[in-house]
C-alpha positions in Angstrom: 96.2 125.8 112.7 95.3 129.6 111.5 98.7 129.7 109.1 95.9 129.9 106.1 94.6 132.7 107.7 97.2 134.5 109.1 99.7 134.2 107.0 98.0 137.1 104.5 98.3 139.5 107.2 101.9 139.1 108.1 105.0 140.3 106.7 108.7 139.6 107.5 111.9 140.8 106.5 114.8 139.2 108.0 118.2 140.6 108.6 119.9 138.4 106.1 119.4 138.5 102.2 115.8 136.7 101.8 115.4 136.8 98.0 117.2 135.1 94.7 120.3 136.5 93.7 119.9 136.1 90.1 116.5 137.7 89.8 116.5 141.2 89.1 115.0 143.5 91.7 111.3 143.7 90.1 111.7 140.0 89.5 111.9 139.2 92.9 109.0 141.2 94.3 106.6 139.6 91.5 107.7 136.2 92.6 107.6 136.2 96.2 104.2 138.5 95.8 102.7 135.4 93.4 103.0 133.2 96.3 99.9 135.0 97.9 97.8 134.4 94.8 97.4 138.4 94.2 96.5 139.1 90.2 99.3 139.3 88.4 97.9 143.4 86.9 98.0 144.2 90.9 101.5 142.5 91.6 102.8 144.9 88.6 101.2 148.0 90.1 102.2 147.0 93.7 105.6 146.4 92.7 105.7 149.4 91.2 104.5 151.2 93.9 107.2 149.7 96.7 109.9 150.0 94.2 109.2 153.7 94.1 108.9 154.0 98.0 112.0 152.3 98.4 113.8 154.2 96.1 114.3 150.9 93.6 113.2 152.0 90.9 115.9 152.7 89.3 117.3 149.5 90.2 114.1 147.3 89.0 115.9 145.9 86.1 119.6 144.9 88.4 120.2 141.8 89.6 119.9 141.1 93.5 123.2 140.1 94.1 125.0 143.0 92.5 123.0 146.0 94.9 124.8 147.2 97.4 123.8 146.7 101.3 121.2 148.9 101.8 119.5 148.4 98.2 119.0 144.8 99.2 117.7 145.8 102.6 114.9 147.9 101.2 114.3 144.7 98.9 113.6 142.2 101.4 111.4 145.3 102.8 109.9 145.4 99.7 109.5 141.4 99.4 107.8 141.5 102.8 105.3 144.4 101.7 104.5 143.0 98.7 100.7 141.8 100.1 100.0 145.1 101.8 100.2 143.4 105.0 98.9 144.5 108.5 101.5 143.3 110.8 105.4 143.4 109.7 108.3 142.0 111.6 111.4 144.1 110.9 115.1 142.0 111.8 117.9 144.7 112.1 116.6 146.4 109.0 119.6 148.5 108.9 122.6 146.9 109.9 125.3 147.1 107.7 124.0 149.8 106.0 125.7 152.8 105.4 124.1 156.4 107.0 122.1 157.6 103.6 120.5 154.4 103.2 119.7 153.8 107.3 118.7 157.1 107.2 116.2 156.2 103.8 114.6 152.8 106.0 113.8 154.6 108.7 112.0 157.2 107.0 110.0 154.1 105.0 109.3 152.8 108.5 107.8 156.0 109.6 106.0 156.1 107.0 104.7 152.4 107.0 103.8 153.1 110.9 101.8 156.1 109.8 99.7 154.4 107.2 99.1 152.2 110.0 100.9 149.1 109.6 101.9 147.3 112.9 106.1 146.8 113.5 107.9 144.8 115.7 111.3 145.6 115.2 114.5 143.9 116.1 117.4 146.6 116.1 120.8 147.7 117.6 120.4 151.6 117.2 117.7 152.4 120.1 117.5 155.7 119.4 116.4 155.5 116.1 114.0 152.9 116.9 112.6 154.6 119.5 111.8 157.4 117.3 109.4 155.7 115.3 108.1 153.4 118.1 105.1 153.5 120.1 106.7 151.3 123.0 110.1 150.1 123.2 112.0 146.6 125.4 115.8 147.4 125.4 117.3 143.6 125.9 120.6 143.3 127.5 122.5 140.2 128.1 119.3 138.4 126.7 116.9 140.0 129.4 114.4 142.9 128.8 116.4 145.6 131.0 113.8 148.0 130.6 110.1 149.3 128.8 107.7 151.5 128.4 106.1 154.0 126.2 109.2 154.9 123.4 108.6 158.4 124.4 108.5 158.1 128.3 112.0 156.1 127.4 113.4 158.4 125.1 113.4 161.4 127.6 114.0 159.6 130.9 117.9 160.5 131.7 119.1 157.0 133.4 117.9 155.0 129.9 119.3 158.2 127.6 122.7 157.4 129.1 122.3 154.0 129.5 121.0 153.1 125.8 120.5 156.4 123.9 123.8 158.3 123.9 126.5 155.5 123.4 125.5 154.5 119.8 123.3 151.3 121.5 
């Protein structure tokens, strides 16, 4: 019943490719920006902005289908950003994606978090996403096994050898 007014605030990047293939990179972002009735001078500068903090620009002019894993990553990030909005839900942002570019996400997640935009995040490596959460649920076999505060987690021992130190 509140989609008309929720639906500005909310972003969401799943794990699996969420944009055309045949569209270029800027393309893309314009498009799936449109669809919020922003200006078309702001889409232009707002694109511009993302595809500069997701390292794209150079890319702005490929199509989607020929950028490599991580590339299209940041794009659906950037597809979901497009409307500057408040709250953004994150699907395994980085699987599949090699270390340079995991390591390139999870500094535009920091980042995001700073500026204060609200995550929930969905991911496999718990130490990484611990390190740029607030609180963290660690779900095994389906079932929240444990949660807290993601720094209380990160140093407590049991969860470090649990979840932390076997690539979990």
């Amino acid at each position: 019943r509140e989609a008309g007014r929720l639906k500005p605030l909310v972003g969401w990047a799943p794990q699996e490719d969420s944009f055309y293939s045949r569209l270029t990179v800027r393309e893309n972002m314009l498009y799936f920006g449109s669809l919020y009735g922003i200006p078309a001078k702001v889409l232009a500068e707002r694109a511009a902005e993302l595809l500069s903090l997701l390292g794209l620009s150079e890319k702005r002019d490929a199509r989607a289908h020929a950028l490599s894993g991580g590339m299209k990553k940041r794009l659906n990030m950037g597809i979901a950003l497009m409307h500057a909005p408040k709250i953004l839900y994150l699907d395994e942002p980085t699987v599949g994606v090699d270390p340079i570019y995991r390591h390139g996400l999870w500094t535009v997640i920091e980042r995001l978090r700073s500026q204060g935009v609200t995550m929930l995040l969905v991911e496999q490596f718990a130490a990484a996403a611990l390190a740029v959460s607030n609180y963290g649920y660690v779900m095994e076999n389906g079932r929240i096994s444990v949660h807290g505060p993601a720094a209380q987690l990160r140093d407590d021992p049991a969860v470090k050898a649990a979840y932390l130190g076997g690539g979990h």
